[in-house]
C-alpha positions in Angstrom: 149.5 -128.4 84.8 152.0 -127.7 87.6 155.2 -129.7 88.3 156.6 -130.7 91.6 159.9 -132.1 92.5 159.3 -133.9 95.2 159.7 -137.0 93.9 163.4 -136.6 93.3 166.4 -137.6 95.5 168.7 -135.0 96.4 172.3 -136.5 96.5 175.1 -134.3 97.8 178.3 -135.0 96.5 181.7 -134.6 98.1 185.9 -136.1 97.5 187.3 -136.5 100.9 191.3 -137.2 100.7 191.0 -139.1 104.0 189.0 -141.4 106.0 189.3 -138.9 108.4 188.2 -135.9 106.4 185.0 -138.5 105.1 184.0 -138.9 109.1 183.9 -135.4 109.8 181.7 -134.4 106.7 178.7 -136.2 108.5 177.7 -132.7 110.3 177.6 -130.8 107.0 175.1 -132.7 105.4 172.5 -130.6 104.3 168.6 -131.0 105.2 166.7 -132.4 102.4 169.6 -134.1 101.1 168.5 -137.9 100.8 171.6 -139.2 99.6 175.2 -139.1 100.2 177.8 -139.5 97.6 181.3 -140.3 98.8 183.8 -139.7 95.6 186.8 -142.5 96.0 188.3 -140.3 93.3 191.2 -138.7 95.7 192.1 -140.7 98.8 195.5 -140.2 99.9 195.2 -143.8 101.8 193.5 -147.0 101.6 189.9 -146.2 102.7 188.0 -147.7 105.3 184.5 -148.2 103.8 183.2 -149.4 106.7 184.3 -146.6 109.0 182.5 -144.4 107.3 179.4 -146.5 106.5 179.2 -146.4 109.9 180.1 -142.8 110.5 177.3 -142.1 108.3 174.9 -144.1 110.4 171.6 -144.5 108.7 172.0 -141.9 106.1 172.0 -143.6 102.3 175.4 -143.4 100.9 176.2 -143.7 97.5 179.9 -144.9 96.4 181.6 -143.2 93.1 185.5 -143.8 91.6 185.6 -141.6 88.5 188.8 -141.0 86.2 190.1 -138.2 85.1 188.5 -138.7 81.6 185.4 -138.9 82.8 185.2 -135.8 84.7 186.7 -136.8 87.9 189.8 -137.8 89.8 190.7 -141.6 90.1 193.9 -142.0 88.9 193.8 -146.0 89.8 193.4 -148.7 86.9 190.4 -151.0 86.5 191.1 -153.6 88.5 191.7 -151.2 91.2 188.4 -149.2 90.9 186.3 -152.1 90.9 188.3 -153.4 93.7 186.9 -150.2 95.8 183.5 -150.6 94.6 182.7 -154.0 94.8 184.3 -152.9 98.8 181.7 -150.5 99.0 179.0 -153.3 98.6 180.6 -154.8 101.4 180.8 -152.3 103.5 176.8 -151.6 103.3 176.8 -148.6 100.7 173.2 -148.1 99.5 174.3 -147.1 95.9 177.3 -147.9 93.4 177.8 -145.1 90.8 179.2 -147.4 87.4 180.6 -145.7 84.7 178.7 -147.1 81.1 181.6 -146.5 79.3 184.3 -148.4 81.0 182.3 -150.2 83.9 179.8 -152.5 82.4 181.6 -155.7 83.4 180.6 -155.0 87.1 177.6 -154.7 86.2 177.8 -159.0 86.2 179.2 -158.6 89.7 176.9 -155.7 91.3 173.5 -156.0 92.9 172.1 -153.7 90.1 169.0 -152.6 92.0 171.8 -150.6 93.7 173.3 -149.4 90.7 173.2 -146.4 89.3 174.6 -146.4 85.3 176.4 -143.2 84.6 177.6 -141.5 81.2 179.9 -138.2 81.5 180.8 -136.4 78.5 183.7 -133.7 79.3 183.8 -132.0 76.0 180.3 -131.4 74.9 177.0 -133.2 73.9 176.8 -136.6 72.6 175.8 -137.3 69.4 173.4 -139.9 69.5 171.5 -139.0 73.0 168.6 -141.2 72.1 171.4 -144.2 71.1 173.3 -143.8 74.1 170.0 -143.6 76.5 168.4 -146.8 74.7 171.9 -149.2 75.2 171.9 -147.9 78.9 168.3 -148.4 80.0 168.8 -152.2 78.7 171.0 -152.6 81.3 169.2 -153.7 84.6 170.9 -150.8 86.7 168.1 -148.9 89.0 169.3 -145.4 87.7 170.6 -144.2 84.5 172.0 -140.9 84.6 173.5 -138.6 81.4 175.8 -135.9 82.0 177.2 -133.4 79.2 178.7 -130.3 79.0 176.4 -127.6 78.0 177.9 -124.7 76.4 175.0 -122.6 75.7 170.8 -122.5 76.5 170.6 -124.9 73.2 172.6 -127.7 75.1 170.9 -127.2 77.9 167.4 -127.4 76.5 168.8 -130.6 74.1 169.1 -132.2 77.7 165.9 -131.0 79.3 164.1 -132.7 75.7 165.5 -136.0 76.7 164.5 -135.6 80.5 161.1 -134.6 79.9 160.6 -137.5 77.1 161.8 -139.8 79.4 160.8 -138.3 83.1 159.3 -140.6 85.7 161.5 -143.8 84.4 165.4 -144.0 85.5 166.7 -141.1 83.5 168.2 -138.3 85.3 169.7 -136.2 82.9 171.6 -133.1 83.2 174.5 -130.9 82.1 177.7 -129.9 83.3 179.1 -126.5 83.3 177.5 -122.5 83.3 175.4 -123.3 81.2 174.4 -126.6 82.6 173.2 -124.9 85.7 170.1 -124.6 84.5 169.5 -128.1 84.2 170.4 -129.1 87.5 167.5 -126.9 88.5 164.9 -127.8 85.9 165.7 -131.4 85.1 163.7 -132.6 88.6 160.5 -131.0 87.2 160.9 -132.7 84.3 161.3 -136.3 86.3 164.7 -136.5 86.9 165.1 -139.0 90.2 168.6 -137.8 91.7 169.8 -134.1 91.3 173.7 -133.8 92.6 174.9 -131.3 94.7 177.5 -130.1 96.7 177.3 -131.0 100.0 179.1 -128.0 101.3 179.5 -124.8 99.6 182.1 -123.6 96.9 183.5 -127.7 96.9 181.8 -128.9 93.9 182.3 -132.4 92.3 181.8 -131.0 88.9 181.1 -127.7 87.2 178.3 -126.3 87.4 177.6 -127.8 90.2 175.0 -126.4 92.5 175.1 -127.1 96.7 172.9 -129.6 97.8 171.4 -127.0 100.3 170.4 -124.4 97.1 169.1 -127.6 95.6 166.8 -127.9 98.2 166.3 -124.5 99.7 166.2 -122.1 96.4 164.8 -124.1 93.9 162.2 -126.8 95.9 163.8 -130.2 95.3 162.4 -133.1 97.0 160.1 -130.6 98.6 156.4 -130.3 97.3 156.7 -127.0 95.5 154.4 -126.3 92.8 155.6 -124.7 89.4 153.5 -123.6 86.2 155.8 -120.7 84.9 159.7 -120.1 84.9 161.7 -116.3 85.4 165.0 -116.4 85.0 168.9 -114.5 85.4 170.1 -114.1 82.0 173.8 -113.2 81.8 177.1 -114.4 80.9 178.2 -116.3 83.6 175.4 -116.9 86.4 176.8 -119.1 88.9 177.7 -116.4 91.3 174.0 -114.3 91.7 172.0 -114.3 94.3 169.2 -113.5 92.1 167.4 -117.2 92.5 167.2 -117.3 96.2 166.0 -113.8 96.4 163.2 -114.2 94.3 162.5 -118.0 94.6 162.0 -116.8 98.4 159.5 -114.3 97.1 157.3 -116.6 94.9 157.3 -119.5 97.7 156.3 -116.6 100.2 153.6 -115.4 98.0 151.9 -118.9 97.0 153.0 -118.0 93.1 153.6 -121.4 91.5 157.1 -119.9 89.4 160.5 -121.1 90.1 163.6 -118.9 88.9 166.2 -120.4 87.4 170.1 -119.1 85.8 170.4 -119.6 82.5 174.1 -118.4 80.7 174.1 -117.7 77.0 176.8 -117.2 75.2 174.5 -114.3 73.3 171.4 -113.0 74.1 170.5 -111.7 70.4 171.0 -115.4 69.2 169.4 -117.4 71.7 167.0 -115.6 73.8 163.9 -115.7 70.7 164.6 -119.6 70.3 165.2 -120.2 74.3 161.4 -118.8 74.6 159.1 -121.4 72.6 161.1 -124.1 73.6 160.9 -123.3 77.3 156.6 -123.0 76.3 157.2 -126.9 75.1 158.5 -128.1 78.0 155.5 -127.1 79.8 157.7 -124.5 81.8 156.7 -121.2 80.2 159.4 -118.0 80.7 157.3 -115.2 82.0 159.5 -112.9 82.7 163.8 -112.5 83.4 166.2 -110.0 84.5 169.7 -109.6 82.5 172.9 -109.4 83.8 176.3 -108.5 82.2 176.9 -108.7 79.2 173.5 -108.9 77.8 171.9 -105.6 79.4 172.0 -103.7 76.1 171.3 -106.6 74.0 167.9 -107.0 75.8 166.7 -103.8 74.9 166.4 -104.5 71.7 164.5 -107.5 72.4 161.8 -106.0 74.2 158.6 -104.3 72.4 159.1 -101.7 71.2 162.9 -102.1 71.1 164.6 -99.7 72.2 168.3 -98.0 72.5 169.8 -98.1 75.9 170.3 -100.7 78.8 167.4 -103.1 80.5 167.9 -105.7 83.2 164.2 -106.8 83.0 161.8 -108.4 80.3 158.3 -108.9 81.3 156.5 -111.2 78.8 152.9 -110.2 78.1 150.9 -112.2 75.7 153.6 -112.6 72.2 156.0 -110.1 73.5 158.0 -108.8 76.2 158.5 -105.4 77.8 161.1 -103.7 79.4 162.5 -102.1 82.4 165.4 -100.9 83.8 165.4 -101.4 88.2 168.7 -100.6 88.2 168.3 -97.2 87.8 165.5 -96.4 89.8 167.6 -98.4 92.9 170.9 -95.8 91.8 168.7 -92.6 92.3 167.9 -93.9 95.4 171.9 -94.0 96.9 172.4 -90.9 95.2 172.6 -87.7 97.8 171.5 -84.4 96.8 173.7 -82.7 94.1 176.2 -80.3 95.8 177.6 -77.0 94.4 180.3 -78.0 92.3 180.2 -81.6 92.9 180.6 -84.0 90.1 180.6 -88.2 89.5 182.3 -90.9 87.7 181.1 -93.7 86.3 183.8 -96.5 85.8 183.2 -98.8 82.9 180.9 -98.4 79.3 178.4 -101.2 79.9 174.6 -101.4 80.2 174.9 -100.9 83.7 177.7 -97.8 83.0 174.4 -96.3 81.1 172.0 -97.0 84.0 174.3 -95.6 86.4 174.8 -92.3 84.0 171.1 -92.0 83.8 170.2 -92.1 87.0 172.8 -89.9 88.0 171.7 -87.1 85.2 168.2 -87.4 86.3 169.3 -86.8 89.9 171.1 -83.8 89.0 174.5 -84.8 89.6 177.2 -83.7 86.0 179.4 -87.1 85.4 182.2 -88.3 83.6 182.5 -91.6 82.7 186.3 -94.0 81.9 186.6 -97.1 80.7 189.3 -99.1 79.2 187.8 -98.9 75.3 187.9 -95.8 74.4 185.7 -96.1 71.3 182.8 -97.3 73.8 183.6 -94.4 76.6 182.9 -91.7 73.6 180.1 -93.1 72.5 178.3 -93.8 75.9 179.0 -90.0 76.8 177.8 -88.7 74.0 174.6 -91.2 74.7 174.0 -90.0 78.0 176.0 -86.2 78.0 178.7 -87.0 80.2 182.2 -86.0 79.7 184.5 -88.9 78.5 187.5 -89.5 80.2 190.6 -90.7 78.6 192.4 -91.4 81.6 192.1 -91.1 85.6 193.6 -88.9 87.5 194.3 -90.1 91.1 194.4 -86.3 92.8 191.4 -85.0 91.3 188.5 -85.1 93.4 185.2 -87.3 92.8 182.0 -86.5 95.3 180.3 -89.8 94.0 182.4 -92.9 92.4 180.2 -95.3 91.0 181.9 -98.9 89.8 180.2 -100.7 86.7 183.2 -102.7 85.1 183.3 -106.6 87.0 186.0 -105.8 88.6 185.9 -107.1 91.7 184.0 -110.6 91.3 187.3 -112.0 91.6 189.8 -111.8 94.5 192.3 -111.5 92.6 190.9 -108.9 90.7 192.8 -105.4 90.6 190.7 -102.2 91.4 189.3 -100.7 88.6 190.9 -96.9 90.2 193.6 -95.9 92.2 193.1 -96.2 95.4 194.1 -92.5 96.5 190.1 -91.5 94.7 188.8 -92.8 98.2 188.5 -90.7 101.0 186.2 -89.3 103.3 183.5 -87.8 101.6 183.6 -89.6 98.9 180.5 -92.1 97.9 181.2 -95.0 96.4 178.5 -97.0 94.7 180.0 -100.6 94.2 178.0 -102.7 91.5 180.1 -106.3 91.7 179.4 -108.6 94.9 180.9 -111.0 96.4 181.3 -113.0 99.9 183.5 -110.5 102.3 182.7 -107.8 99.9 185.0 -106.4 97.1 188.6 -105.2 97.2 187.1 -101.9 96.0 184.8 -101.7 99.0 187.0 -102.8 101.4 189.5 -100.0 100.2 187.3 -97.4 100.3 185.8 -98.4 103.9 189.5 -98.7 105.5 189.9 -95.0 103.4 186.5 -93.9 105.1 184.5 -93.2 102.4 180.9 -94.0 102.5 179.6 -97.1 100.9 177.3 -98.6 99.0 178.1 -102.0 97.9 176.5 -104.6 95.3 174.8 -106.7 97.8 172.5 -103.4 98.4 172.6 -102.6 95.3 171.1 -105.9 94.2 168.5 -105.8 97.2 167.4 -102.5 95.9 166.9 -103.5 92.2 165.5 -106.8 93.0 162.8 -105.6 95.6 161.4 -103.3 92.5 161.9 -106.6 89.9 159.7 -108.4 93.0 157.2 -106.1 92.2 157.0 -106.6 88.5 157.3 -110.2 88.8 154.4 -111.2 91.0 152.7 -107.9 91.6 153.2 -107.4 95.3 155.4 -104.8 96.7 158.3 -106.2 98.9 160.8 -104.1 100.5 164.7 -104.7 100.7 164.6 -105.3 104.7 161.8 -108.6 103.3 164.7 -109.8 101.0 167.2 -109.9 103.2 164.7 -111.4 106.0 163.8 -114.0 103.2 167.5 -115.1 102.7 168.9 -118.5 104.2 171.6 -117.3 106.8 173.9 -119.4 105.2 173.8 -117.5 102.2 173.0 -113.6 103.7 175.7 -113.3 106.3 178.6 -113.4 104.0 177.5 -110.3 102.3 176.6 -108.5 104.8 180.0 -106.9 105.6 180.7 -103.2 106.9 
């Protein structure tokens, strides 16, 4: 039976430091969003609720003061915090976000068909879930809501249990952190009736946290989107790929009733095989994924038969899943025509180190390949026949530089070679992507070397994944078309 979630109320979350700052944040909110939570957590002044009830106009806002302990910023005592909220009933605010733990006595004071009762656990899962959920729900609040930290696909699937035993009443119920993510995008499906987001971009209220806009846009929230079958990101850390609303774009333009969703594991040997039949349980079946770092050589052996090497898909047919490797078909296609006397490095010794070394063996080109542990550097060359490197050595002259390691994901990151290896001539294949591009790419631009960068690289892979996911053939220049603007333009620098 397919799932929609368009029943649930999309609530986009922000902590203006002024009244000021709180006024102006009316143009950013997002389509779709139906709610709009104002965190009282970090004012540098008294408020004026009523300014920005009216600022608001006739958008539903929803009122929040959360301490420090419990995941936010209020630094004020008791008496102060319910001070501001009983305001913010005053002032006309549609919804009053109480705290179970320290907030019940306002619950006497409160209109509680405007309440929403909330529980935030910092450090982990609770305990006693079912406990907790049974004092909250006899309260008379309008909403309950649960929020723990998930540290690995078994806390999140603990929380998406609960949701889906209790979905359609007041629970929402979902988890903080990486690996809470992918609760915030399942946990509507499952009858969740408020899903937070951002309400702009890269200022989250809590980890994890998704933008209201992706909420909407990527995964279908309060939008009627049909879903029978998951696919799925498996990596490390997830938060950053573009992967979802590339391929959420695809099933939604192709009528396929699959949503895609992040989930980050902590390891992919230990909790891929229970992470499968649980997903089948919640009526949400995993039909296929594509693996990200770390995990890329880890899934190969996960596939049947397994197999030694690097994958970054798994297609499940019947019992069992498959494997294929995108990346390397996408590499062959950057690679130039080998030249007389012209040779490659590969930078890093992880699954997609192999790919690249693969792809660039069966296009001809010789390679060397450096990482910083040695021990994996010898073994990957003598995996793949490329000379191992022991150190770099900034004169000597690379016709192809390919960068595997994730160096660059991070501004702050350093490169991962000296910057004298670009020049004109040189290509450099980039594998890490981020908004404004990597300091890597930017180097080797400003050097005049040709580029390559991850955004294409991800187009390239993911247009051949598109393929094995739903069967139709989709071209890079459809994926990029298929992207929200919002999210496209960032990356596409050159």
């Amino acid at each position: 039976m397919a799932l929609t979630a368009e029943k649930t109320s999309i609530v986009a979350s922000f902590v203006p430091a002024s009244v000021r700052e709180a006024v102006e944040a009316t143009s950013s909110v997002p389509e779709g969003a139906g709610i709009v939570e104002v965190r009282l957590d970090r004012f540098d002044e008294a408020p004026d609720l009523r300014a920005i009830r009216q600022a608001f106009g006739g958008v539903a806002l929803m009122a929040t003061a959360r301490s420090i302990a419990e995941g936010g910023g209020f630094t004020g005592g008791a008496e102060e915090r319910r001070r501001l909220l009983r305001e913010a009933v005053d002032a006309g605010f549609d919804w009053i976000d109480v705290e179970f733990r320290s907030g019940l006595d306002l619950l006497r004071e409160l209109p509680t068909d405007r309440v929403i009762l909330s529980f935030h656990d910092v450090n982990g899962i609770p305990p006693d879930l079912a406990g907790l959920l049974l004092a909250m729900e006899a309260t008379r609040a309008a909403h309950v809501k649960i929020v723990a930290t998930a540290k690995d696909s078994r806390d999140a699937l603990t929380l998406l249990r609960l949701q889906k035993e209790r979905g359609g009443g007041r629970l929402s119920c979902f988890g903080m952190g990486e690996a809470g993510i992918a609760t915030r995008a399942l946990a509507p499906y499952l009858g969740a009736r408020l899903a937070f987001g951002a309400l702009r971009a890269g200022e989250v209220t809590a980890p994890g946290q998704l933008p209201a806009a992706d909420l909407s846009e990527i995964y279908g929230v309060s939008r009627p989107r049909r879903v029978e079958s998951l696919f799925s990101i498996l990596g490390g850390v997830v938060s950053h790929s573009l992967s979802p609303a590339i391929h959420n774009a695809c099933f939604e333009a192709y009528g396929i009733p699959s949503l895609y969703v992040p989930f980050a594991l902590r390891s992919l040997r230990e909790e891929f095989r229970p992470l499968v039949p649980a997903l089948d349980d919640l009526g949400v079946p995993l039909r296929g994924a594509s693996v990200t770092v770390p995990f890329k050589e880890e899934a190969a052996l996960e596939a049947t038969p397994a197999e030694k090497g690097a994958v970054n898909t798994l297609l499940r047919k019947g019992g069992a899943f498959s494997s294929a490797n995108t990346d390397r078909t996408a590499i062959v296609s950057f690679l130039p025509p080998p030249s007389p006397g012209g040779r490659a490095l590969v930078l890093g010794a992880g699954g997609t180190a192999r790919a690249a070394l693969e792809a660039l063996r069966s296009a001809g080109w010789p390679a060397a390949v450096f990482s910083r542990t040695a021990s994996r550097t010898r073994d990957l060359a003598a995996d793949t026949g490329a000379t191992c490197l022991e150190s770099l050595d900034p004169s000597r002259r690379w016709d192809v530089l390919f960068n595997a390691t994730p160096l660059g994901m991070k501004e702050e990151d350093p490169l991962p070679c000296p910057a004298a290896m670009l020049a004109p001539g040189v290509l450099l294949i980039d594998a890490p992507y981020r908004p404004g591009g990597t300091a890597l790419a930017r180097a080797a631009r400003r050097a005049g070397a040709a580029v390559r960068d991850g955004f294409d690289l991800l187009l390239a892979q993911a247009a051949l994944q598109v393929t094995l996911f739903s069967g139709r053939g989709a071209t890079v220049d459809e994926l990029r078309s298929r992207l929200p603007e919002r999210i496209r333009r960032p990356f596409e620098v050159k």
